[in-house]
DRENPA-3360 file (N, C-alpha, C; in nm, 2 decimals, always signed):
BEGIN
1 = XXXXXXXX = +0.49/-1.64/-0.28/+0.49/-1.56/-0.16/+0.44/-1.42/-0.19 ~ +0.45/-1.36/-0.31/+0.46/-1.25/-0.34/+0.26/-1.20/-0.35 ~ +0.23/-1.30/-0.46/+0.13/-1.35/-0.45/+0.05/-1.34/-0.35 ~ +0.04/-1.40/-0.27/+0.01/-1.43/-0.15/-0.01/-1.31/-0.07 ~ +0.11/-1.25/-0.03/+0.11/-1.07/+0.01/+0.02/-1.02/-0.06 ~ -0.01/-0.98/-0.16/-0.02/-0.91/-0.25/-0.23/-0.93/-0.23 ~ -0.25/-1.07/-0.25/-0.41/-1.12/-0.25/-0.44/-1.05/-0.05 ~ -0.37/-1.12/+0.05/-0.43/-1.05/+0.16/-0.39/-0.91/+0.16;
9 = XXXXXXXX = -0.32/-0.82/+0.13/-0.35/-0.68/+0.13/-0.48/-0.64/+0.03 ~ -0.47/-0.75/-0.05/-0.64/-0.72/-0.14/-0.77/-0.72/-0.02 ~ -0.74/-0.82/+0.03/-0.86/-0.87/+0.12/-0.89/-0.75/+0.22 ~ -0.75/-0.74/+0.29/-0.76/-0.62/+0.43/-0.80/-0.52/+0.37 ~ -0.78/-0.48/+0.22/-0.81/-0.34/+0.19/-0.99/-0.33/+0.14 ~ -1.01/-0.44/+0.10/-1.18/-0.47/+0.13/-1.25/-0.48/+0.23 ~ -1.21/-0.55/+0.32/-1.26/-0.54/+0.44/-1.27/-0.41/+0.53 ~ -1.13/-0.36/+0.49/-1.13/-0.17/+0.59/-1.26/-0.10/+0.49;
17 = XXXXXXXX = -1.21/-0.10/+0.34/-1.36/-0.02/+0.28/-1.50/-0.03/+0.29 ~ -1.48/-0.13/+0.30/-1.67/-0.20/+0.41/-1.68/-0.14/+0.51 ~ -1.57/-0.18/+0.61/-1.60/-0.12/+0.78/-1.60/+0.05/+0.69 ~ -1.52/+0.10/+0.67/-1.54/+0.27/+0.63/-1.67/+0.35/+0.59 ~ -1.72/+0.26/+0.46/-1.82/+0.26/+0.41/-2.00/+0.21/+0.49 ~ -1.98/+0.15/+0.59/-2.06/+0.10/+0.70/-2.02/+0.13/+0.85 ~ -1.95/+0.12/+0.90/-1.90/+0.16/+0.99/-1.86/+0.28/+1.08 ~ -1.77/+0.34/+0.93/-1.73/+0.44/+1.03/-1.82/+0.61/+0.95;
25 = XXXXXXXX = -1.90/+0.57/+0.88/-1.97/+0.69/+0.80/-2.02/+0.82/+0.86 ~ -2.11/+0.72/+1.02/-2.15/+0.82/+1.07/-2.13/+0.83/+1.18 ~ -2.02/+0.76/+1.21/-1.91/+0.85/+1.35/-1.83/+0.89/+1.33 ~ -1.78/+0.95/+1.21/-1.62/+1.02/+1.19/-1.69/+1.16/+1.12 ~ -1.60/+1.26/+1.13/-1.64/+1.37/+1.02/-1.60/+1.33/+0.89 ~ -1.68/+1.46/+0.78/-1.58/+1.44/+0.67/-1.47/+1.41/+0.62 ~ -1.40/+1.48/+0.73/-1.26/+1.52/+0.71/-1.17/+1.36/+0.72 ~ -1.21/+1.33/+0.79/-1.17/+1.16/+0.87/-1.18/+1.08/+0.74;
33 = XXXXXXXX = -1.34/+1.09/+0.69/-1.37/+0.97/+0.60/-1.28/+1.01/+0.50 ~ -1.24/+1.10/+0.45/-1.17/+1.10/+0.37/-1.00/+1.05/+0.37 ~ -0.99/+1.11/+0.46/-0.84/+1.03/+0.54/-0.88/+0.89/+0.47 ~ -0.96/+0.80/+0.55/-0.98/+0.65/+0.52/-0.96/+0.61/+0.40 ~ -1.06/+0.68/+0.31/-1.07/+0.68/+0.13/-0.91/+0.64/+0.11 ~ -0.85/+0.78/+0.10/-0.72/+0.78/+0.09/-0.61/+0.67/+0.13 ~ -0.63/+0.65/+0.27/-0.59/+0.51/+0.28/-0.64/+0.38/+0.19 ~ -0.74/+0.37/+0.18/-0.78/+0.26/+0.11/-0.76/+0.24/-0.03;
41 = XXXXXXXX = -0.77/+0.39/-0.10/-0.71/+0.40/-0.23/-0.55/+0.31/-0.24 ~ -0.48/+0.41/-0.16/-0.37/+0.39/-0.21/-0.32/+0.23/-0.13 ~ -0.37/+0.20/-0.08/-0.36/+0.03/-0.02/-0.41/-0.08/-0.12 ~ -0.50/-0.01/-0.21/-0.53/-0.07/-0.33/-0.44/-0.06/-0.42 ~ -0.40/+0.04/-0.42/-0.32/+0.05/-0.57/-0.18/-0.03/-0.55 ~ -0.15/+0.06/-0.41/+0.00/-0.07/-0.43/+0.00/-0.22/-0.41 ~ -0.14/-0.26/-0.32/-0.13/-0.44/-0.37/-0.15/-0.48/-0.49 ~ -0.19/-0.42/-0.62/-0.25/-0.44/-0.69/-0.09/-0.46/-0.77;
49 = XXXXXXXX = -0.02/-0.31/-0.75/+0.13/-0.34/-0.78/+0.25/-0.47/-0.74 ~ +0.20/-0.52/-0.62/+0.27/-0.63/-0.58/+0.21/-0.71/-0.68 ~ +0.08/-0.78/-0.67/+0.02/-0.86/-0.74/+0.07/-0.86/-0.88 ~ +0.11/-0.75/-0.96/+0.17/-0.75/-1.07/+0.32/-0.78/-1.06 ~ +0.38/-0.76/-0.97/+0.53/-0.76/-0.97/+0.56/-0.90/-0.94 ~ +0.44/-0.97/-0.88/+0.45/-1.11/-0.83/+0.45/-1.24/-0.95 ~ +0.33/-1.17/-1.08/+0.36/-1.22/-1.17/+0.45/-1.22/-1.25 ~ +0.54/-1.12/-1.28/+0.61/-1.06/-1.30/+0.77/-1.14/-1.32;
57 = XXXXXXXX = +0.75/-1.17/-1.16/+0.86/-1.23/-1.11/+0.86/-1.42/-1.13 ~ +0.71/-1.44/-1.14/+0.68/-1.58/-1.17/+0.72/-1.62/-1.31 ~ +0.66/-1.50/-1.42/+0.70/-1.52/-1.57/+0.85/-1.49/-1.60 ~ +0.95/-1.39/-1.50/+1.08/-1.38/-1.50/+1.12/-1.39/-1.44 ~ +1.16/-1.50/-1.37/+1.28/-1.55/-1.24/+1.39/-1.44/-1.19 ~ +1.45/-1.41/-1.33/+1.54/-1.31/-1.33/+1.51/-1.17/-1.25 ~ +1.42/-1.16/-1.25/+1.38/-1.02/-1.19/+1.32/-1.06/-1.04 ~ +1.40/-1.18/-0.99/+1.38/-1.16/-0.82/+1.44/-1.07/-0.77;
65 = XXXXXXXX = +1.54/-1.00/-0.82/+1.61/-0.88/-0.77/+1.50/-0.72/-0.71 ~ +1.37/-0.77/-0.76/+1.29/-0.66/-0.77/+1.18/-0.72/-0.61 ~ +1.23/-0.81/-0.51/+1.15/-0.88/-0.43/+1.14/-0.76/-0.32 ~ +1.29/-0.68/-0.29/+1.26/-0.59/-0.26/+1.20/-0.45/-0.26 ~ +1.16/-0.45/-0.40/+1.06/-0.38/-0.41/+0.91/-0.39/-0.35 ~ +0.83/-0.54/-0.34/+0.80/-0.57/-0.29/+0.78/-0.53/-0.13 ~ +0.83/-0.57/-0.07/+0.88/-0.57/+0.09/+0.87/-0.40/+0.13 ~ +0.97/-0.30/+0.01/+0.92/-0.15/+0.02/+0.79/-0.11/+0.02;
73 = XXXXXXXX = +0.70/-0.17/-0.09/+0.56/-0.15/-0.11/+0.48/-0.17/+0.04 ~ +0.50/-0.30/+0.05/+0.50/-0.33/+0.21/+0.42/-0.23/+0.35 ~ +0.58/-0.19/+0.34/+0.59/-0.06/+0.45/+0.52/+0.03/+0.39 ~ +0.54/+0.07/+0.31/+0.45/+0.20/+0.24/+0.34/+0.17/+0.25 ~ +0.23/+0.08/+0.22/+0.11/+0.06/+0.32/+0.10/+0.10/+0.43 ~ +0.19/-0.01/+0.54/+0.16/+0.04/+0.65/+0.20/+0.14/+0.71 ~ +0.27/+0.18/+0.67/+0.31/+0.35/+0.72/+0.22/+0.44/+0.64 ~ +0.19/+0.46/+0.55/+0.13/+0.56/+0.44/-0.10/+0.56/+0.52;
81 = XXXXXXXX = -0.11/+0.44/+0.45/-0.24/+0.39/+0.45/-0.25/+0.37/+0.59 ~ -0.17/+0.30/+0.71/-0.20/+0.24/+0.86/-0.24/+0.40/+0.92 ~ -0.14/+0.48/+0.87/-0.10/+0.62/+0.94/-0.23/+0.69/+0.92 ~ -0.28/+0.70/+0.79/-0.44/+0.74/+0.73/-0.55/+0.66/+0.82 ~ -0.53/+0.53/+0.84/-0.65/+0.47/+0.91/-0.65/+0.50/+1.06 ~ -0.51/+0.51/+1.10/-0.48/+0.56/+1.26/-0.56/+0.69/+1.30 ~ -0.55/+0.77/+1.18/-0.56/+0.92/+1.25/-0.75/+0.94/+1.24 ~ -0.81/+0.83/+1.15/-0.96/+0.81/+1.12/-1.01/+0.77/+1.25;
89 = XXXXXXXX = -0.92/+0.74/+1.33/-0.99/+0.62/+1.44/-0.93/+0.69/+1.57 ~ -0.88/+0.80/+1.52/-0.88/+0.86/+1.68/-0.69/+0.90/+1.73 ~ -0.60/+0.85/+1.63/-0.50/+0.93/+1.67/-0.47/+1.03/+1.66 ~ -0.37/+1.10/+1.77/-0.33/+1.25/+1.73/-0.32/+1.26/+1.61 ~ -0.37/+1.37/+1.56/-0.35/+1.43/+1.42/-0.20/+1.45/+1.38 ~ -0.07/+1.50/+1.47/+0.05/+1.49/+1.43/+0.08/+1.37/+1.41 ~ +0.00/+1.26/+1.44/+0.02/+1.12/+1.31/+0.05/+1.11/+1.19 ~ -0.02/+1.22/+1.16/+0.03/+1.22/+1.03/+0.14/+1.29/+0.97;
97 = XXXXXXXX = +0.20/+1.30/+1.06/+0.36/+1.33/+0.98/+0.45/+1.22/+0.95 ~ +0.40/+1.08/+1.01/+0.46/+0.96/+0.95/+0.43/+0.94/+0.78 ~ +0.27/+1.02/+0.75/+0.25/+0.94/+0.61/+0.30/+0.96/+0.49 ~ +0.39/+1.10/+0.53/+0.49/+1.11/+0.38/+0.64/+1.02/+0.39 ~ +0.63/+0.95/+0.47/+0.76/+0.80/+0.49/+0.67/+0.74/+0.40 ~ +0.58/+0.66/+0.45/+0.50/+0.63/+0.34/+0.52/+0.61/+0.19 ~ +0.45/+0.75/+0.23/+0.46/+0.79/+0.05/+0.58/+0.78/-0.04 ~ +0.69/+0.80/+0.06/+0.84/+0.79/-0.02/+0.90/+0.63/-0.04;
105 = XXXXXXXX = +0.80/+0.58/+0.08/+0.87/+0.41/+0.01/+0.75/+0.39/-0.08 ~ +0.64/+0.40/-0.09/+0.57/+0.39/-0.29/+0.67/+0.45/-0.37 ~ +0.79/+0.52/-0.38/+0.77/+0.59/-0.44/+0.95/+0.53/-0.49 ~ +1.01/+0.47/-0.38/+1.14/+0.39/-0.38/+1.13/+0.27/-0.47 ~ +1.02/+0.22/-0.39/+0.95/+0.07/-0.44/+0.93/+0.09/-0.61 ~ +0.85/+0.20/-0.62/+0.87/+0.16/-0.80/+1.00/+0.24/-0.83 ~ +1.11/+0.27/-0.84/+1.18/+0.29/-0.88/+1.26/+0.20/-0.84 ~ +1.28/+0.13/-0.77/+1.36/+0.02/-0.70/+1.31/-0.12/-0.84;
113 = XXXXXXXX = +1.16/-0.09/-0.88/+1.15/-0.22/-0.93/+1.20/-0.16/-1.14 ~ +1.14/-0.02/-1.15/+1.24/+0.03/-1.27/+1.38/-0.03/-1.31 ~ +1.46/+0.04/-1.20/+1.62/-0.04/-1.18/+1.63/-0.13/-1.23 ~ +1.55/-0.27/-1.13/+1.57/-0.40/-1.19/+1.55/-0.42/-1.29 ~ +1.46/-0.38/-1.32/+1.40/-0.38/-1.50/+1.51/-0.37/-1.61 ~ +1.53/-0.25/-1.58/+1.62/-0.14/-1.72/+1.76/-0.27/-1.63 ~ +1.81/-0.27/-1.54/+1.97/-0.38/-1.54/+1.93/-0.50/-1.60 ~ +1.81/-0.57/-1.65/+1.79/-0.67/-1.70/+1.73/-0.68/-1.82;
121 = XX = +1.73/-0.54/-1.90/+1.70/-0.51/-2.02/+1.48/-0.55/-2.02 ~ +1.47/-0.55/-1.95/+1.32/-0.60/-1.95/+1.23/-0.48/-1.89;
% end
């Protein structure tokens, strides 16, 4: 399952860099496209982190305690990255006072999955 998450946030985060990259290049300002980047970066990096935690968890059973790490990562996308793509596409700009929630569940999420780690000596 973990897996799974982890491969379509790969996909959705390909697919938005395409539309970004083709799409929205030359009807957004600078300022926007970069917003997107940003989103897209960091939508990469943390599925890339599920995708590792998924194996993770396949090679160590024991560290299903770390699933909710997972699930944090989750929201941290879509709050962090949705909030970045929202404000590209035309939300109020005080949108973005959601994306440091965001940022704090990336930021729970790997320490949530440390925890499990260091309590399971791994």
């Amino acid at each position: 399952m973990v897996i799974a998450l982890a491969a379509l946030n790969l996909a959705l985060a390909v697919l938005l860099g395409a539309f970004g990259a083709h799409g929205l290049k030359a009807k957004v300002t600078p300022e926007q496209l970069a917003w997107w980047h940003t989103g897209i970066d960091y939508h990469v990096y943390h599925a890339l982190g599920m995708l590792l935690i998924g194996v993770l968890m396949a090679a160590q059973p024991q560290l299903n305690l770390a699933k909710g790490s997972v699930w944090t990562l989750q929201f941290g996308i879509i709050v962090f990255s949705g909030s970045l793509y929202a404000m590209t596409l035309g939300a109020p700009r005080w949108f973005g006072a959601i994306t440091p929630i965001g940022g704090t569940a990336f930021i729970v999420a790997w320490l949530w999955l440390a925890y499990s780690a260091w309590q399971r000596g791994i």
